[in-house]
VOKOLTI-476999 format. One record per residue (C-alpha): x, y, z; residue number from 1; residue in three letters. Coordinates in steps of 0.001 Angstrom, whole numbers. Layout:
! VOKOLTI-476999
+---------+---------+---------+-----+-----+
:      c1 :      c2 :      c3 :   n : res :
+---------+---------+---------+-----+-----+
:       X :       Y :       Z : NUM : ALA :
...
+---------+---------+---------+-----+-----+
This chain:
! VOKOLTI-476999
+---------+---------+---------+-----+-----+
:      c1 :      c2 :      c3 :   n : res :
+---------+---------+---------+-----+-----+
:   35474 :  137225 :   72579 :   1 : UNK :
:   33370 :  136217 :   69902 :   2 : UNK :
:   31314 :  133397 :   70265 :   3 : UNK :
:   30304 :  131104 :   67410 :   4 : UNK :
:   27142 :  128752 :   67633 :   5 : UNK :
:   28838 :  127067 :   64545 :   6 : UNK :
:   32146 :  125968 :   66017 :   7 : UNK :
:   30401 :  125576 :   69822 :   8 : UNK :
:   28362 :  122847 :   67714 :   9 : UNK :
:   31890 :  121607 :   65597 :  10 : UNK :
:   33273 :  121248 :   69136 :  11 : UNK :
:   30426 :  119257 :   70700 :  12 : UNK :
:   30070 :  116897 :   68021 :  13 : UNK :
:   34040 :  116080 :   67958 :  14 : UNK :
:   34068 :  115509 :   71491 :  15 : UNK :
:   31308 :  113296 :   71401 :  16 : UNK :
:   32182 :  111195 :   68873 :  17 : UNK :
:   35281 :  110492 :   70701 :  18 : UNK :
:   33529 :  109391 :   73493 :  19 : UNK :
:   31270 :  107926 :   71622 :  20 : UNK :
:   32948 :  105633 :   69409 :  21 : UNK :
:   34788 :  104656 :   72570 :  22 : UNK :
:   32190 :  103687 :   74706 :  23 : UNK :
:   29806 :  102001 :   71748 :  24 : UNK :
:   33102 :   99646 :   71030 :  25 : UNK :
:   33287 :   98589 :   74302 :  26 : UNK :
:   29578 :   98354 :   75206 :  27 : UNK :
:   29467 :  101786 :   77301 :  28 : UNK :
:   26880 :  104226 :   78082 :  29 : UNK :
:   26606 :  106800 :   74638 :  30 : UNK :
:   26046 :  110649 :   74989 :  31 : UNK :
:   23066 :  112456 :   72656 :  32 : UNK :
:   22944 :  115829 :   72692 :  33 : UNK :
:   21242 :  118714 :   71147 :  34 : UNK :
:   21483 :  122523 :   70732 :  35 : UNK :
:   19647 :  125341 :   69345 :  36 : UNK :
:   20363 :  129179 :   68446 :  37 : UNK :
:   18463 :  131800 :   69824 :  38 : UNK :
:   17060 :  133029 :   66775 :  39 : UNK :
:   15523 :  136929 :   68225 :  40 : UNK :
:   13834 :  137381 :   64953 :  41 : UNK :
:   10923 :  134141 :   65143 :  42 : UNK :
:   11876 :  132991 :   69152 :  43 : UNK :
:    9493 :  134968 :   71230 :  44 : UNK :
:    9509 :  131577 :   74265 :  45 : UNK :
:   12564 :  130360 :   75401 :  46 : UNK :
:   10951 :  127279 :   75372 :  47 : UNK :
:   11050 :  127808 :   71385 :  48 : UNK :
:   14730 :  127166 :   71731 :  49 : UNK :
:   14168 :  124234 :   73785 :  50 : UNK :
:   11682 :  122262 :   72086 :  51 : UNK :
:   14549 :  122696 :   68390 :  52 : UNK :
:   17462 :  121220 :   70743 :  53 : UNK :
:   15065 :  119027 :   72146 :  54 : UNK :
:   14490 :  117737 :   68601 :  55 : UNK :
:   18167 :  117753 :   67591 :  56 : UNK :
:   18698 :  114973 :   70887 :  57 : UNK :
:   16098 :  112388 :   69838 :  58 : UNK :
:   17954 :  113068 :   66367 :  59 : UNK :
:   20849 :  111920 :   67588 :  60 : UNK :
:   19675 :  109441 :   69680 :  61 : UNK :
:   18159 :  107618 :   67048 :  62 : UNK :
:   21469 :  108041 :   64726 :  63 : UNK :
:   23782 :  106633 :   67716 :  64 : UNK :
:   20816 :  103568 :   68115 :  65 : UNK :
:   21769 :  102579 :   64091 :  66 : UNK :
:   25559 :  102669 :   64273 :  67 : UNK :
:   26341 :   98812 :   65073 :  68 : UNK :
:   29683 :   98557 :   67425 :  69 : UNK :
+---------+---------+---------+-----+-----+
């Protein structure tokens, strides 16, 4: 099977936004997340990988912070 970074991300950010909108409406906890590719032609350190996805979850930590319930 054939496994697509693209839809993996489509996925993610579906199913958190479900849970999401859920919990911010009634006061819950919130989910960020982040993810990276493995990109073999400029990644030499997996930590390369980490510090993008890293990135991508203080991204969307500060997005979830500005959406008012």
């Amino acid at each position: 099977m054939w496994f697509s970074f693209a839809g993996a991300i489509t996925l993610q950010e579906t199913s958190l936004w479900s849970v999401n909108s859920v919990s911010k409406t009634n006061g819950g906890v919130v989910l960020a997340s982040g993810m990276a590719e493995y990109l073999p032609e400029s990644d030499s350190l997996v930590s390369e990988i980490f510090e993008r996805a890293d990135k991508e979850m203080y991204d969307d930590k500060a997005r979830l912070k500005s959406i008012k319930a």
